[in-house]
C-alpha positions in Angstrom: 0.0 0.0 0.0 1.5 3.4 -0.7 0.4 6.0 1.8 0.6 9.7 0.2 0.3 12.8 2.7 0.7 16.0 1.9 -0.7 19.7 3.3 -3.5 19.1 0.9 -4.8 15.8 1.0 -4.5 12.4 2.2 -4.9 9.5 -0.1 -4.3 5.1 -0.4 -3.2 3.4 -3.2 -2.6 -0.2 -3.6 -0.4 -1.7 -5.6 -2.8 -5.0 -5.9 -5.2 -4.0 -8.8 -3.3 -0.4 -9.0 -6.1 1.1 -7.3 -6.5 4.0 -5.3 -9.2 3.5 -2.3 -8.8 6.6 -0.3 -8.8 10.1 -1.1 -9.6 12.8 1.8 -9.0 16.5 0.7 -7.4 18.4 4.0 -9.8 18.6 6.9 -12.2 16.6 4.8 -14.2 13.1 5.3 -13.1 10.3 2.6 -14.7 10.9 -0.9 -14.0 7.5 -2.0 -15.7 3.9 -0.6 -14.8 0.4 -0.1 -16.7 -2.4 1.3 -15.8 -3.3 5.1 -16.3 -6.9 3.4 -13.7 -6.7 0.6 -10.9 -9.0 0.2 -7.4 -8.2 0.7 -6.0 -11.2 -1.0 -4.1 -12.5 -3.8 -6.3 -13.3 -7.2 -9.3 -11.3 -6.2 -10.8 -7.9 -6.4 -10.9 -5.2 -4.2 -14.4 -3.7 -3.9 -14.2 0.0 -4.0 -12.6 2.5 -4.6 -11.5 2.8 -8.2 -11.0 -0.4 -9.6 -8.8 -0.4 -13.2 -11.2 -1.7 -16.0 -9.1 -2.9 -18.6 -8.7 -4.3 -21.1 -12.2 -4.8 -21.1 -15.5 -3.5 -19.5 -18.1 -6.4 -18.4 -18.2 -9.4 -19.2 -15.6 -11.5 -21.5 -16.1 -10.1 -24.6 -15.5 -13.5 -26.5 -17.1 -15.3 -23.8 -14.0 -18.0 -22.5 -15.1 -17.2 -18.8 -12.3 -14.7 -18.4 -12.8 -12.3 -15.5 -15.3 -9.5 -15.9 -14.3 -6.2 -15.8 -10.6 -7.6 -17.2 -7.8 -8.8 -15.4 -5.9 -5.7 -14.6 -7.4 -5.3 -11.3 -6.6 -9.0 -10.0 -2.5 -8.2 -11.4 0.2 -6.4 -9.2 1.4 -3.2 -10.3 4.6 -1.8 -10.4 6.0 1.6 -8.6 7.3 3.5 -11.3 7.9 7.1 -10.3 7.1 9.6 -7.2 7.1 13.1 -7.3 6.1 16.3 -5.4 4.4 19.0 -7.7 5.3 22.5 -7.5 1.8 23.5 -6.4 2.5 20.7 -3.0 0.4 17.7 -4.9 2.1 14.6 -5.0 2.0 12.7 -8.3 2.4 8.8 -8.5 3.6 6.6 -11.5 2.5 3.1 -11.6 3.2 0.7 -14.5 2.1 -2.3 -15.6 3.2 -4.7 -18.8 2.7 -7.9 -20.8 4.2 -11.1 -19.2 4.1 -14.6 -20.0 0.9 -14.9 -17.6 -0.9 -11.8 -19.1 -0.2 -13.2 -22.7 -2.3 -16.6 -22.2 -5.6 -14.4 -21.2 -5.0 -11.5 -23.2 -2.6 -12.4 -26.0 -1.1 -8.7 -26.8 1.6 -6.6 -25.5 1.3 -3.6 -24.2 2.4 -1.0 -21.2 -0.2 0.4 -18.9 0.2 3.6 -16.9 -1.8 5.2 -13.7 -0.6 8.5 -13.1 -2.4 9.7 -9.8 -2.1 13.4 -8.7 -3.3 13.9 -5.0 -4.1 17.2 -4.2 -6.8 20.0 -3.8 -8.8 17.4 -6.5 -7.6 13.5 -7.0 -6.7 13.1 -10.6 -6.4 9.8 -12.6 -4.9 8.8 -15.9 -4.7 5.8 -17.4 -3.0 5.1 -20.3 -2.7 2.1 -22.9 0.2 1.7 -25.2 0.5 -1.1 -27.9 4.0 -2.5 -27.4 3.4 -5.7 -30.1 3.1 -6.1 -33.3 -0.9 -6.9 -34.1 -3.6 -4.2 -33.9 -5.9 -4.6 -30.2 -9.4 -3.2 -29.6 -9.9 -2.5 -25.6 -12.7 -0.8 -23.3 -12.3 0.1 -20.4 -13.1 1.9 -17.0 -12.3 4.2 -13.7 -14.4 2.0 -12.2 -15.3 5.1 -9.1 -17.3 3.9 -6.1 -18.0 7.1 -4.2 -19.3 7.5 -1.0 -22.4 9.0 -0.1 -24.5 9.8 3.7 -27.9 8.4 1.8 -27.8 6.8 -1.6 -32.1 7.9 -1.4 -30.8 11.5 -1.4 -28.3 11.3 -4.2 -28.3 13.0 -7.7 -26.2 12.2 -10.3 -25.7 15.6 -12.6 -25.2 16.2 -15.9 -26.9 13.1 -18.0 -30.2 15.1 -18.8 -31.3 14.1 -22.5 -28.2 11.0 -23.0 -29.3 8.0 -24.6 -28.5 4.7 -22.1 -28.5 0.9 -22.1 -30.3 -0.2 -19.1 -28.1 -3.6 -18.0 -31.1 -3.7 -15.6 -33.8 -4.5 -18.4 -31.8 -4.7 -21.7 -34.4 -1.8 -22.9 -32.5 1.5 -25.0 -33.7 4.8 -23.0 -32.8 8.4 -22.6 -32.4 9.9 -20.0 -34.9 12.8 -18.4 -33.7 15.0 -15.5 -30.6 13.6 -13.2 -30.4 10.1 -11.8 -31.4 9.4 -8.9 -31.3 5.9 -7.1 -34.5 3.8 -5.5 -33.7 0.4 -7.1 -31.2 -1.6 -8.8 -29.1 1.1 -11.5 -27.0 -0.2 -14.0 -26.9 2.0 -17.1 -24.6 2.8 -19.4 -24.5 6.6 -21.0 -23.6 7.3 -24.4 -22.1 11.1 -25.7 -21.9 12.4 -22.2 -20.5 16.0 -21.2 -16.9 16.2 -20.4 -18.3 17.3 -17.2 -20.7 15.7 -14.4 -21.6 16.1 -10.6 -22.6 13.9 -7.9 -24.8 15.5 -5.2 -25.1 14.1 -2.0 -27.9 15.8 -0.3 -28.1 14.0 3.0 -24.1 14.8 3.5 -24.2 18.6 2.1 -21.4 18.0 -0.5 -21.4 18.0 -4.2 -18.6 16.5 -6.3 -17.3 18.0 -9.7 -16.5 15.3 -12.1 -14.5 16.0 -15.2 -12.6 13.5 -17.7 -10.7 13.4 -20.8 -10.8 10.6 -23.2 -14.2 9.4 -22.3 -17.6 9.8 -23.8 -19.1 7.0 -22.3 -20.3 7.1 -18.3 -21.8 4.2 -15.9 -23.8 4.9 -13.3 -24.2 1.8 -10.9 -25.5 0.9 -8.0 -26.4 -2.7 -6.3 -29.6 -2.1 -4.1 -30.4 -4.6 -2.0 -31.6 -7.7 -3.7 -27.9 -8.1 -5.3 -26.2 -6.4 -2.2 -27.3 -9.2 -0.6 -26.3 -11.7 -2.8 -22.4 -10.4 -3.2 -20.1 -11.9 -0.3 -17.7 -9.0 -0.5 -20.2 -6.1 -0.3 -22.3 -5.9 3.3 -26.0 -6.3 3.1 -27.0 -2.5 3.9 -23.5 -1.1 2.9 -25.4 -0.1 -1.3 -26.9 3.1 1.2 -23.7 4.1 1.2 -22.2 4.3 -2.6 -22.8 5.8 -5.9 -20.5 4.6 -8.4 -20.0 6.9 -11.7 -17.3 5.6 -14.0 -15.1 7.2 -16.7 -15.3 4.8 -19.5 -14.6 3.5 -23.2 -17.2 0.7 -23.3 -20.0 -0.5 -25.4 -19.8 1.4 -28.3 -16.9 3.2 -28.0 -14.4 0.7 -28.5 -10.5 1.9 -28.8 -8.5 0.6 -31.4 -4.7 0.7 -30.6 -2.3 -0.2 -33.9 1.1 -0.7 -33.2 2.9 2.0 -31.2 -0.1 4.0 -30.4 -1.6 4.5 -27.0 -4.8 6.3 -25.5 -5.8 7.7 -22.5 -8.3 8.2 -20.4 -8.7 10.5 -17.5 -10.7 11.9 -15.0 -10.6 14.5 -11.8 -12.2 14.4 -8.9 -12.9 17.7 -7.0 -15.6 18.8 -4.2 -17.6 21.2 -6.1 
């Protein structure tokens, strides 16, 4: 686990998954949540905080019962660089790249970046390059679990008029006013606003989202009947998260040819 502290934040990042699960601006409660229930073992996920997507979002796209949501999450990462920012953030470099293990699920090389700035706002930027020699097609995801005082009393800004898929029914919908949660929400925004907000009415805070390299956003959350069905997420804890993601998915696949890369980014601020 690397520990940053600095006069502007606090913030935990663990090198399992390459996943940041804290961030607390100075003098400020955690903006980020993880399950009290989540495991902190070898070959599994953590649940919360934001999980690395990659290099694909959902299920096995070719259906041989690889891991959903990809396999960089369940991989160690490396510590690449740390520095201190002029401005007092601190950034953080880590890396990870093809091996011998990575090429018999996902048979393509390729170096994979999060660049984490912690300071007045908690940015994130992850970035694909193709290091083989055969064209690859990726999604992927900041897979954000924020925490909230009352999911009943949460809106989700920004998505008026985007068309969705709703994983919930399968139906195509748009979108009319901002989300709020008081059932099972799974749905999956296309063309979205390089710009969205999270307001958390029961704690009195609002959260500024805004990304680069994304025009597709999730907005997720368990409710109880599959709360309760998920051994690494407590039975009441869905009260307690929102989850809206920075994503490639669906259809907005990324093609990388030989020596290119993308990223994808987003930054995290209380409004």
């Amino acid at each position: 686990m690397i520990e940053v502290r600095n006069d502007l934040a606090t913030a935990s990042i663990s090198l399992h998954g390459g996943q940041v699960l804290s961030f607390c601006p100075q003098g400020g409660a955690d903006l980020l949540f993880v399950s009290e229930l989540t495991h902190f073992r070898s070959g599994t996920a953590i649940h919360g905080g934001v999980p690395v997507c990659w290099p694909w979002f959902g299920p096995d796209p070719q259906g041989q019962g690889r891991p959903t949501h990809g396999t960089a999450q369940y991989r160690l990462w490396d510590l690449r660089r740390t520095e201190a920012l002029p401005g007092g953030e601190t950034l953080v470099e880590l890396g990870l790249c093809d091996s011998a293990d990575s090429r018999a699920v996902w048979p393509h090389g390729f170096d994979l970046s999060l660049t984490v700035v912690v300071g007045r706002s908690l940015s994130l930027s992850l970035t694909t390059r193709n290091t083989g020699d055969s064209t690859f097609e990726l999604t992927q995801a900041l897979h954000s679990y924020f925490a909230v005082t009352d999911i009943a009393q949460v809106r989700v800004t920004g998505l008026d008029g985007c068309a969705y898929r709703d994983k919930v029914d399968g139906a195509h919908k748009q979108q009319h006013g901002d989300v709020v949660v008081n059932a099972e929400v799974d749905r999956v925004f296309a063309n979205v606003p390089e710009v969205l907000g999270i307001v958390d009415g029961a704690g009195s805070r609002r959260l500024r989202l805004a990304t680069r390299g994304s025009r597709t956003a999730v907005v997720w959350n368990p409710w109880a009947g599959l709360a309760a069905r998920m051994d690494d997420l407590g039975d009441d804890e869905y009260h307690r998260f929102i989850c809206v993601e920075t994503a490639n998915a669906d259809l907005e696949v990324r093609t990388l040819s030989p020596g290119e890369r993308c990223t994808i980014a987003v930054d995290i601020a209380l409004a």
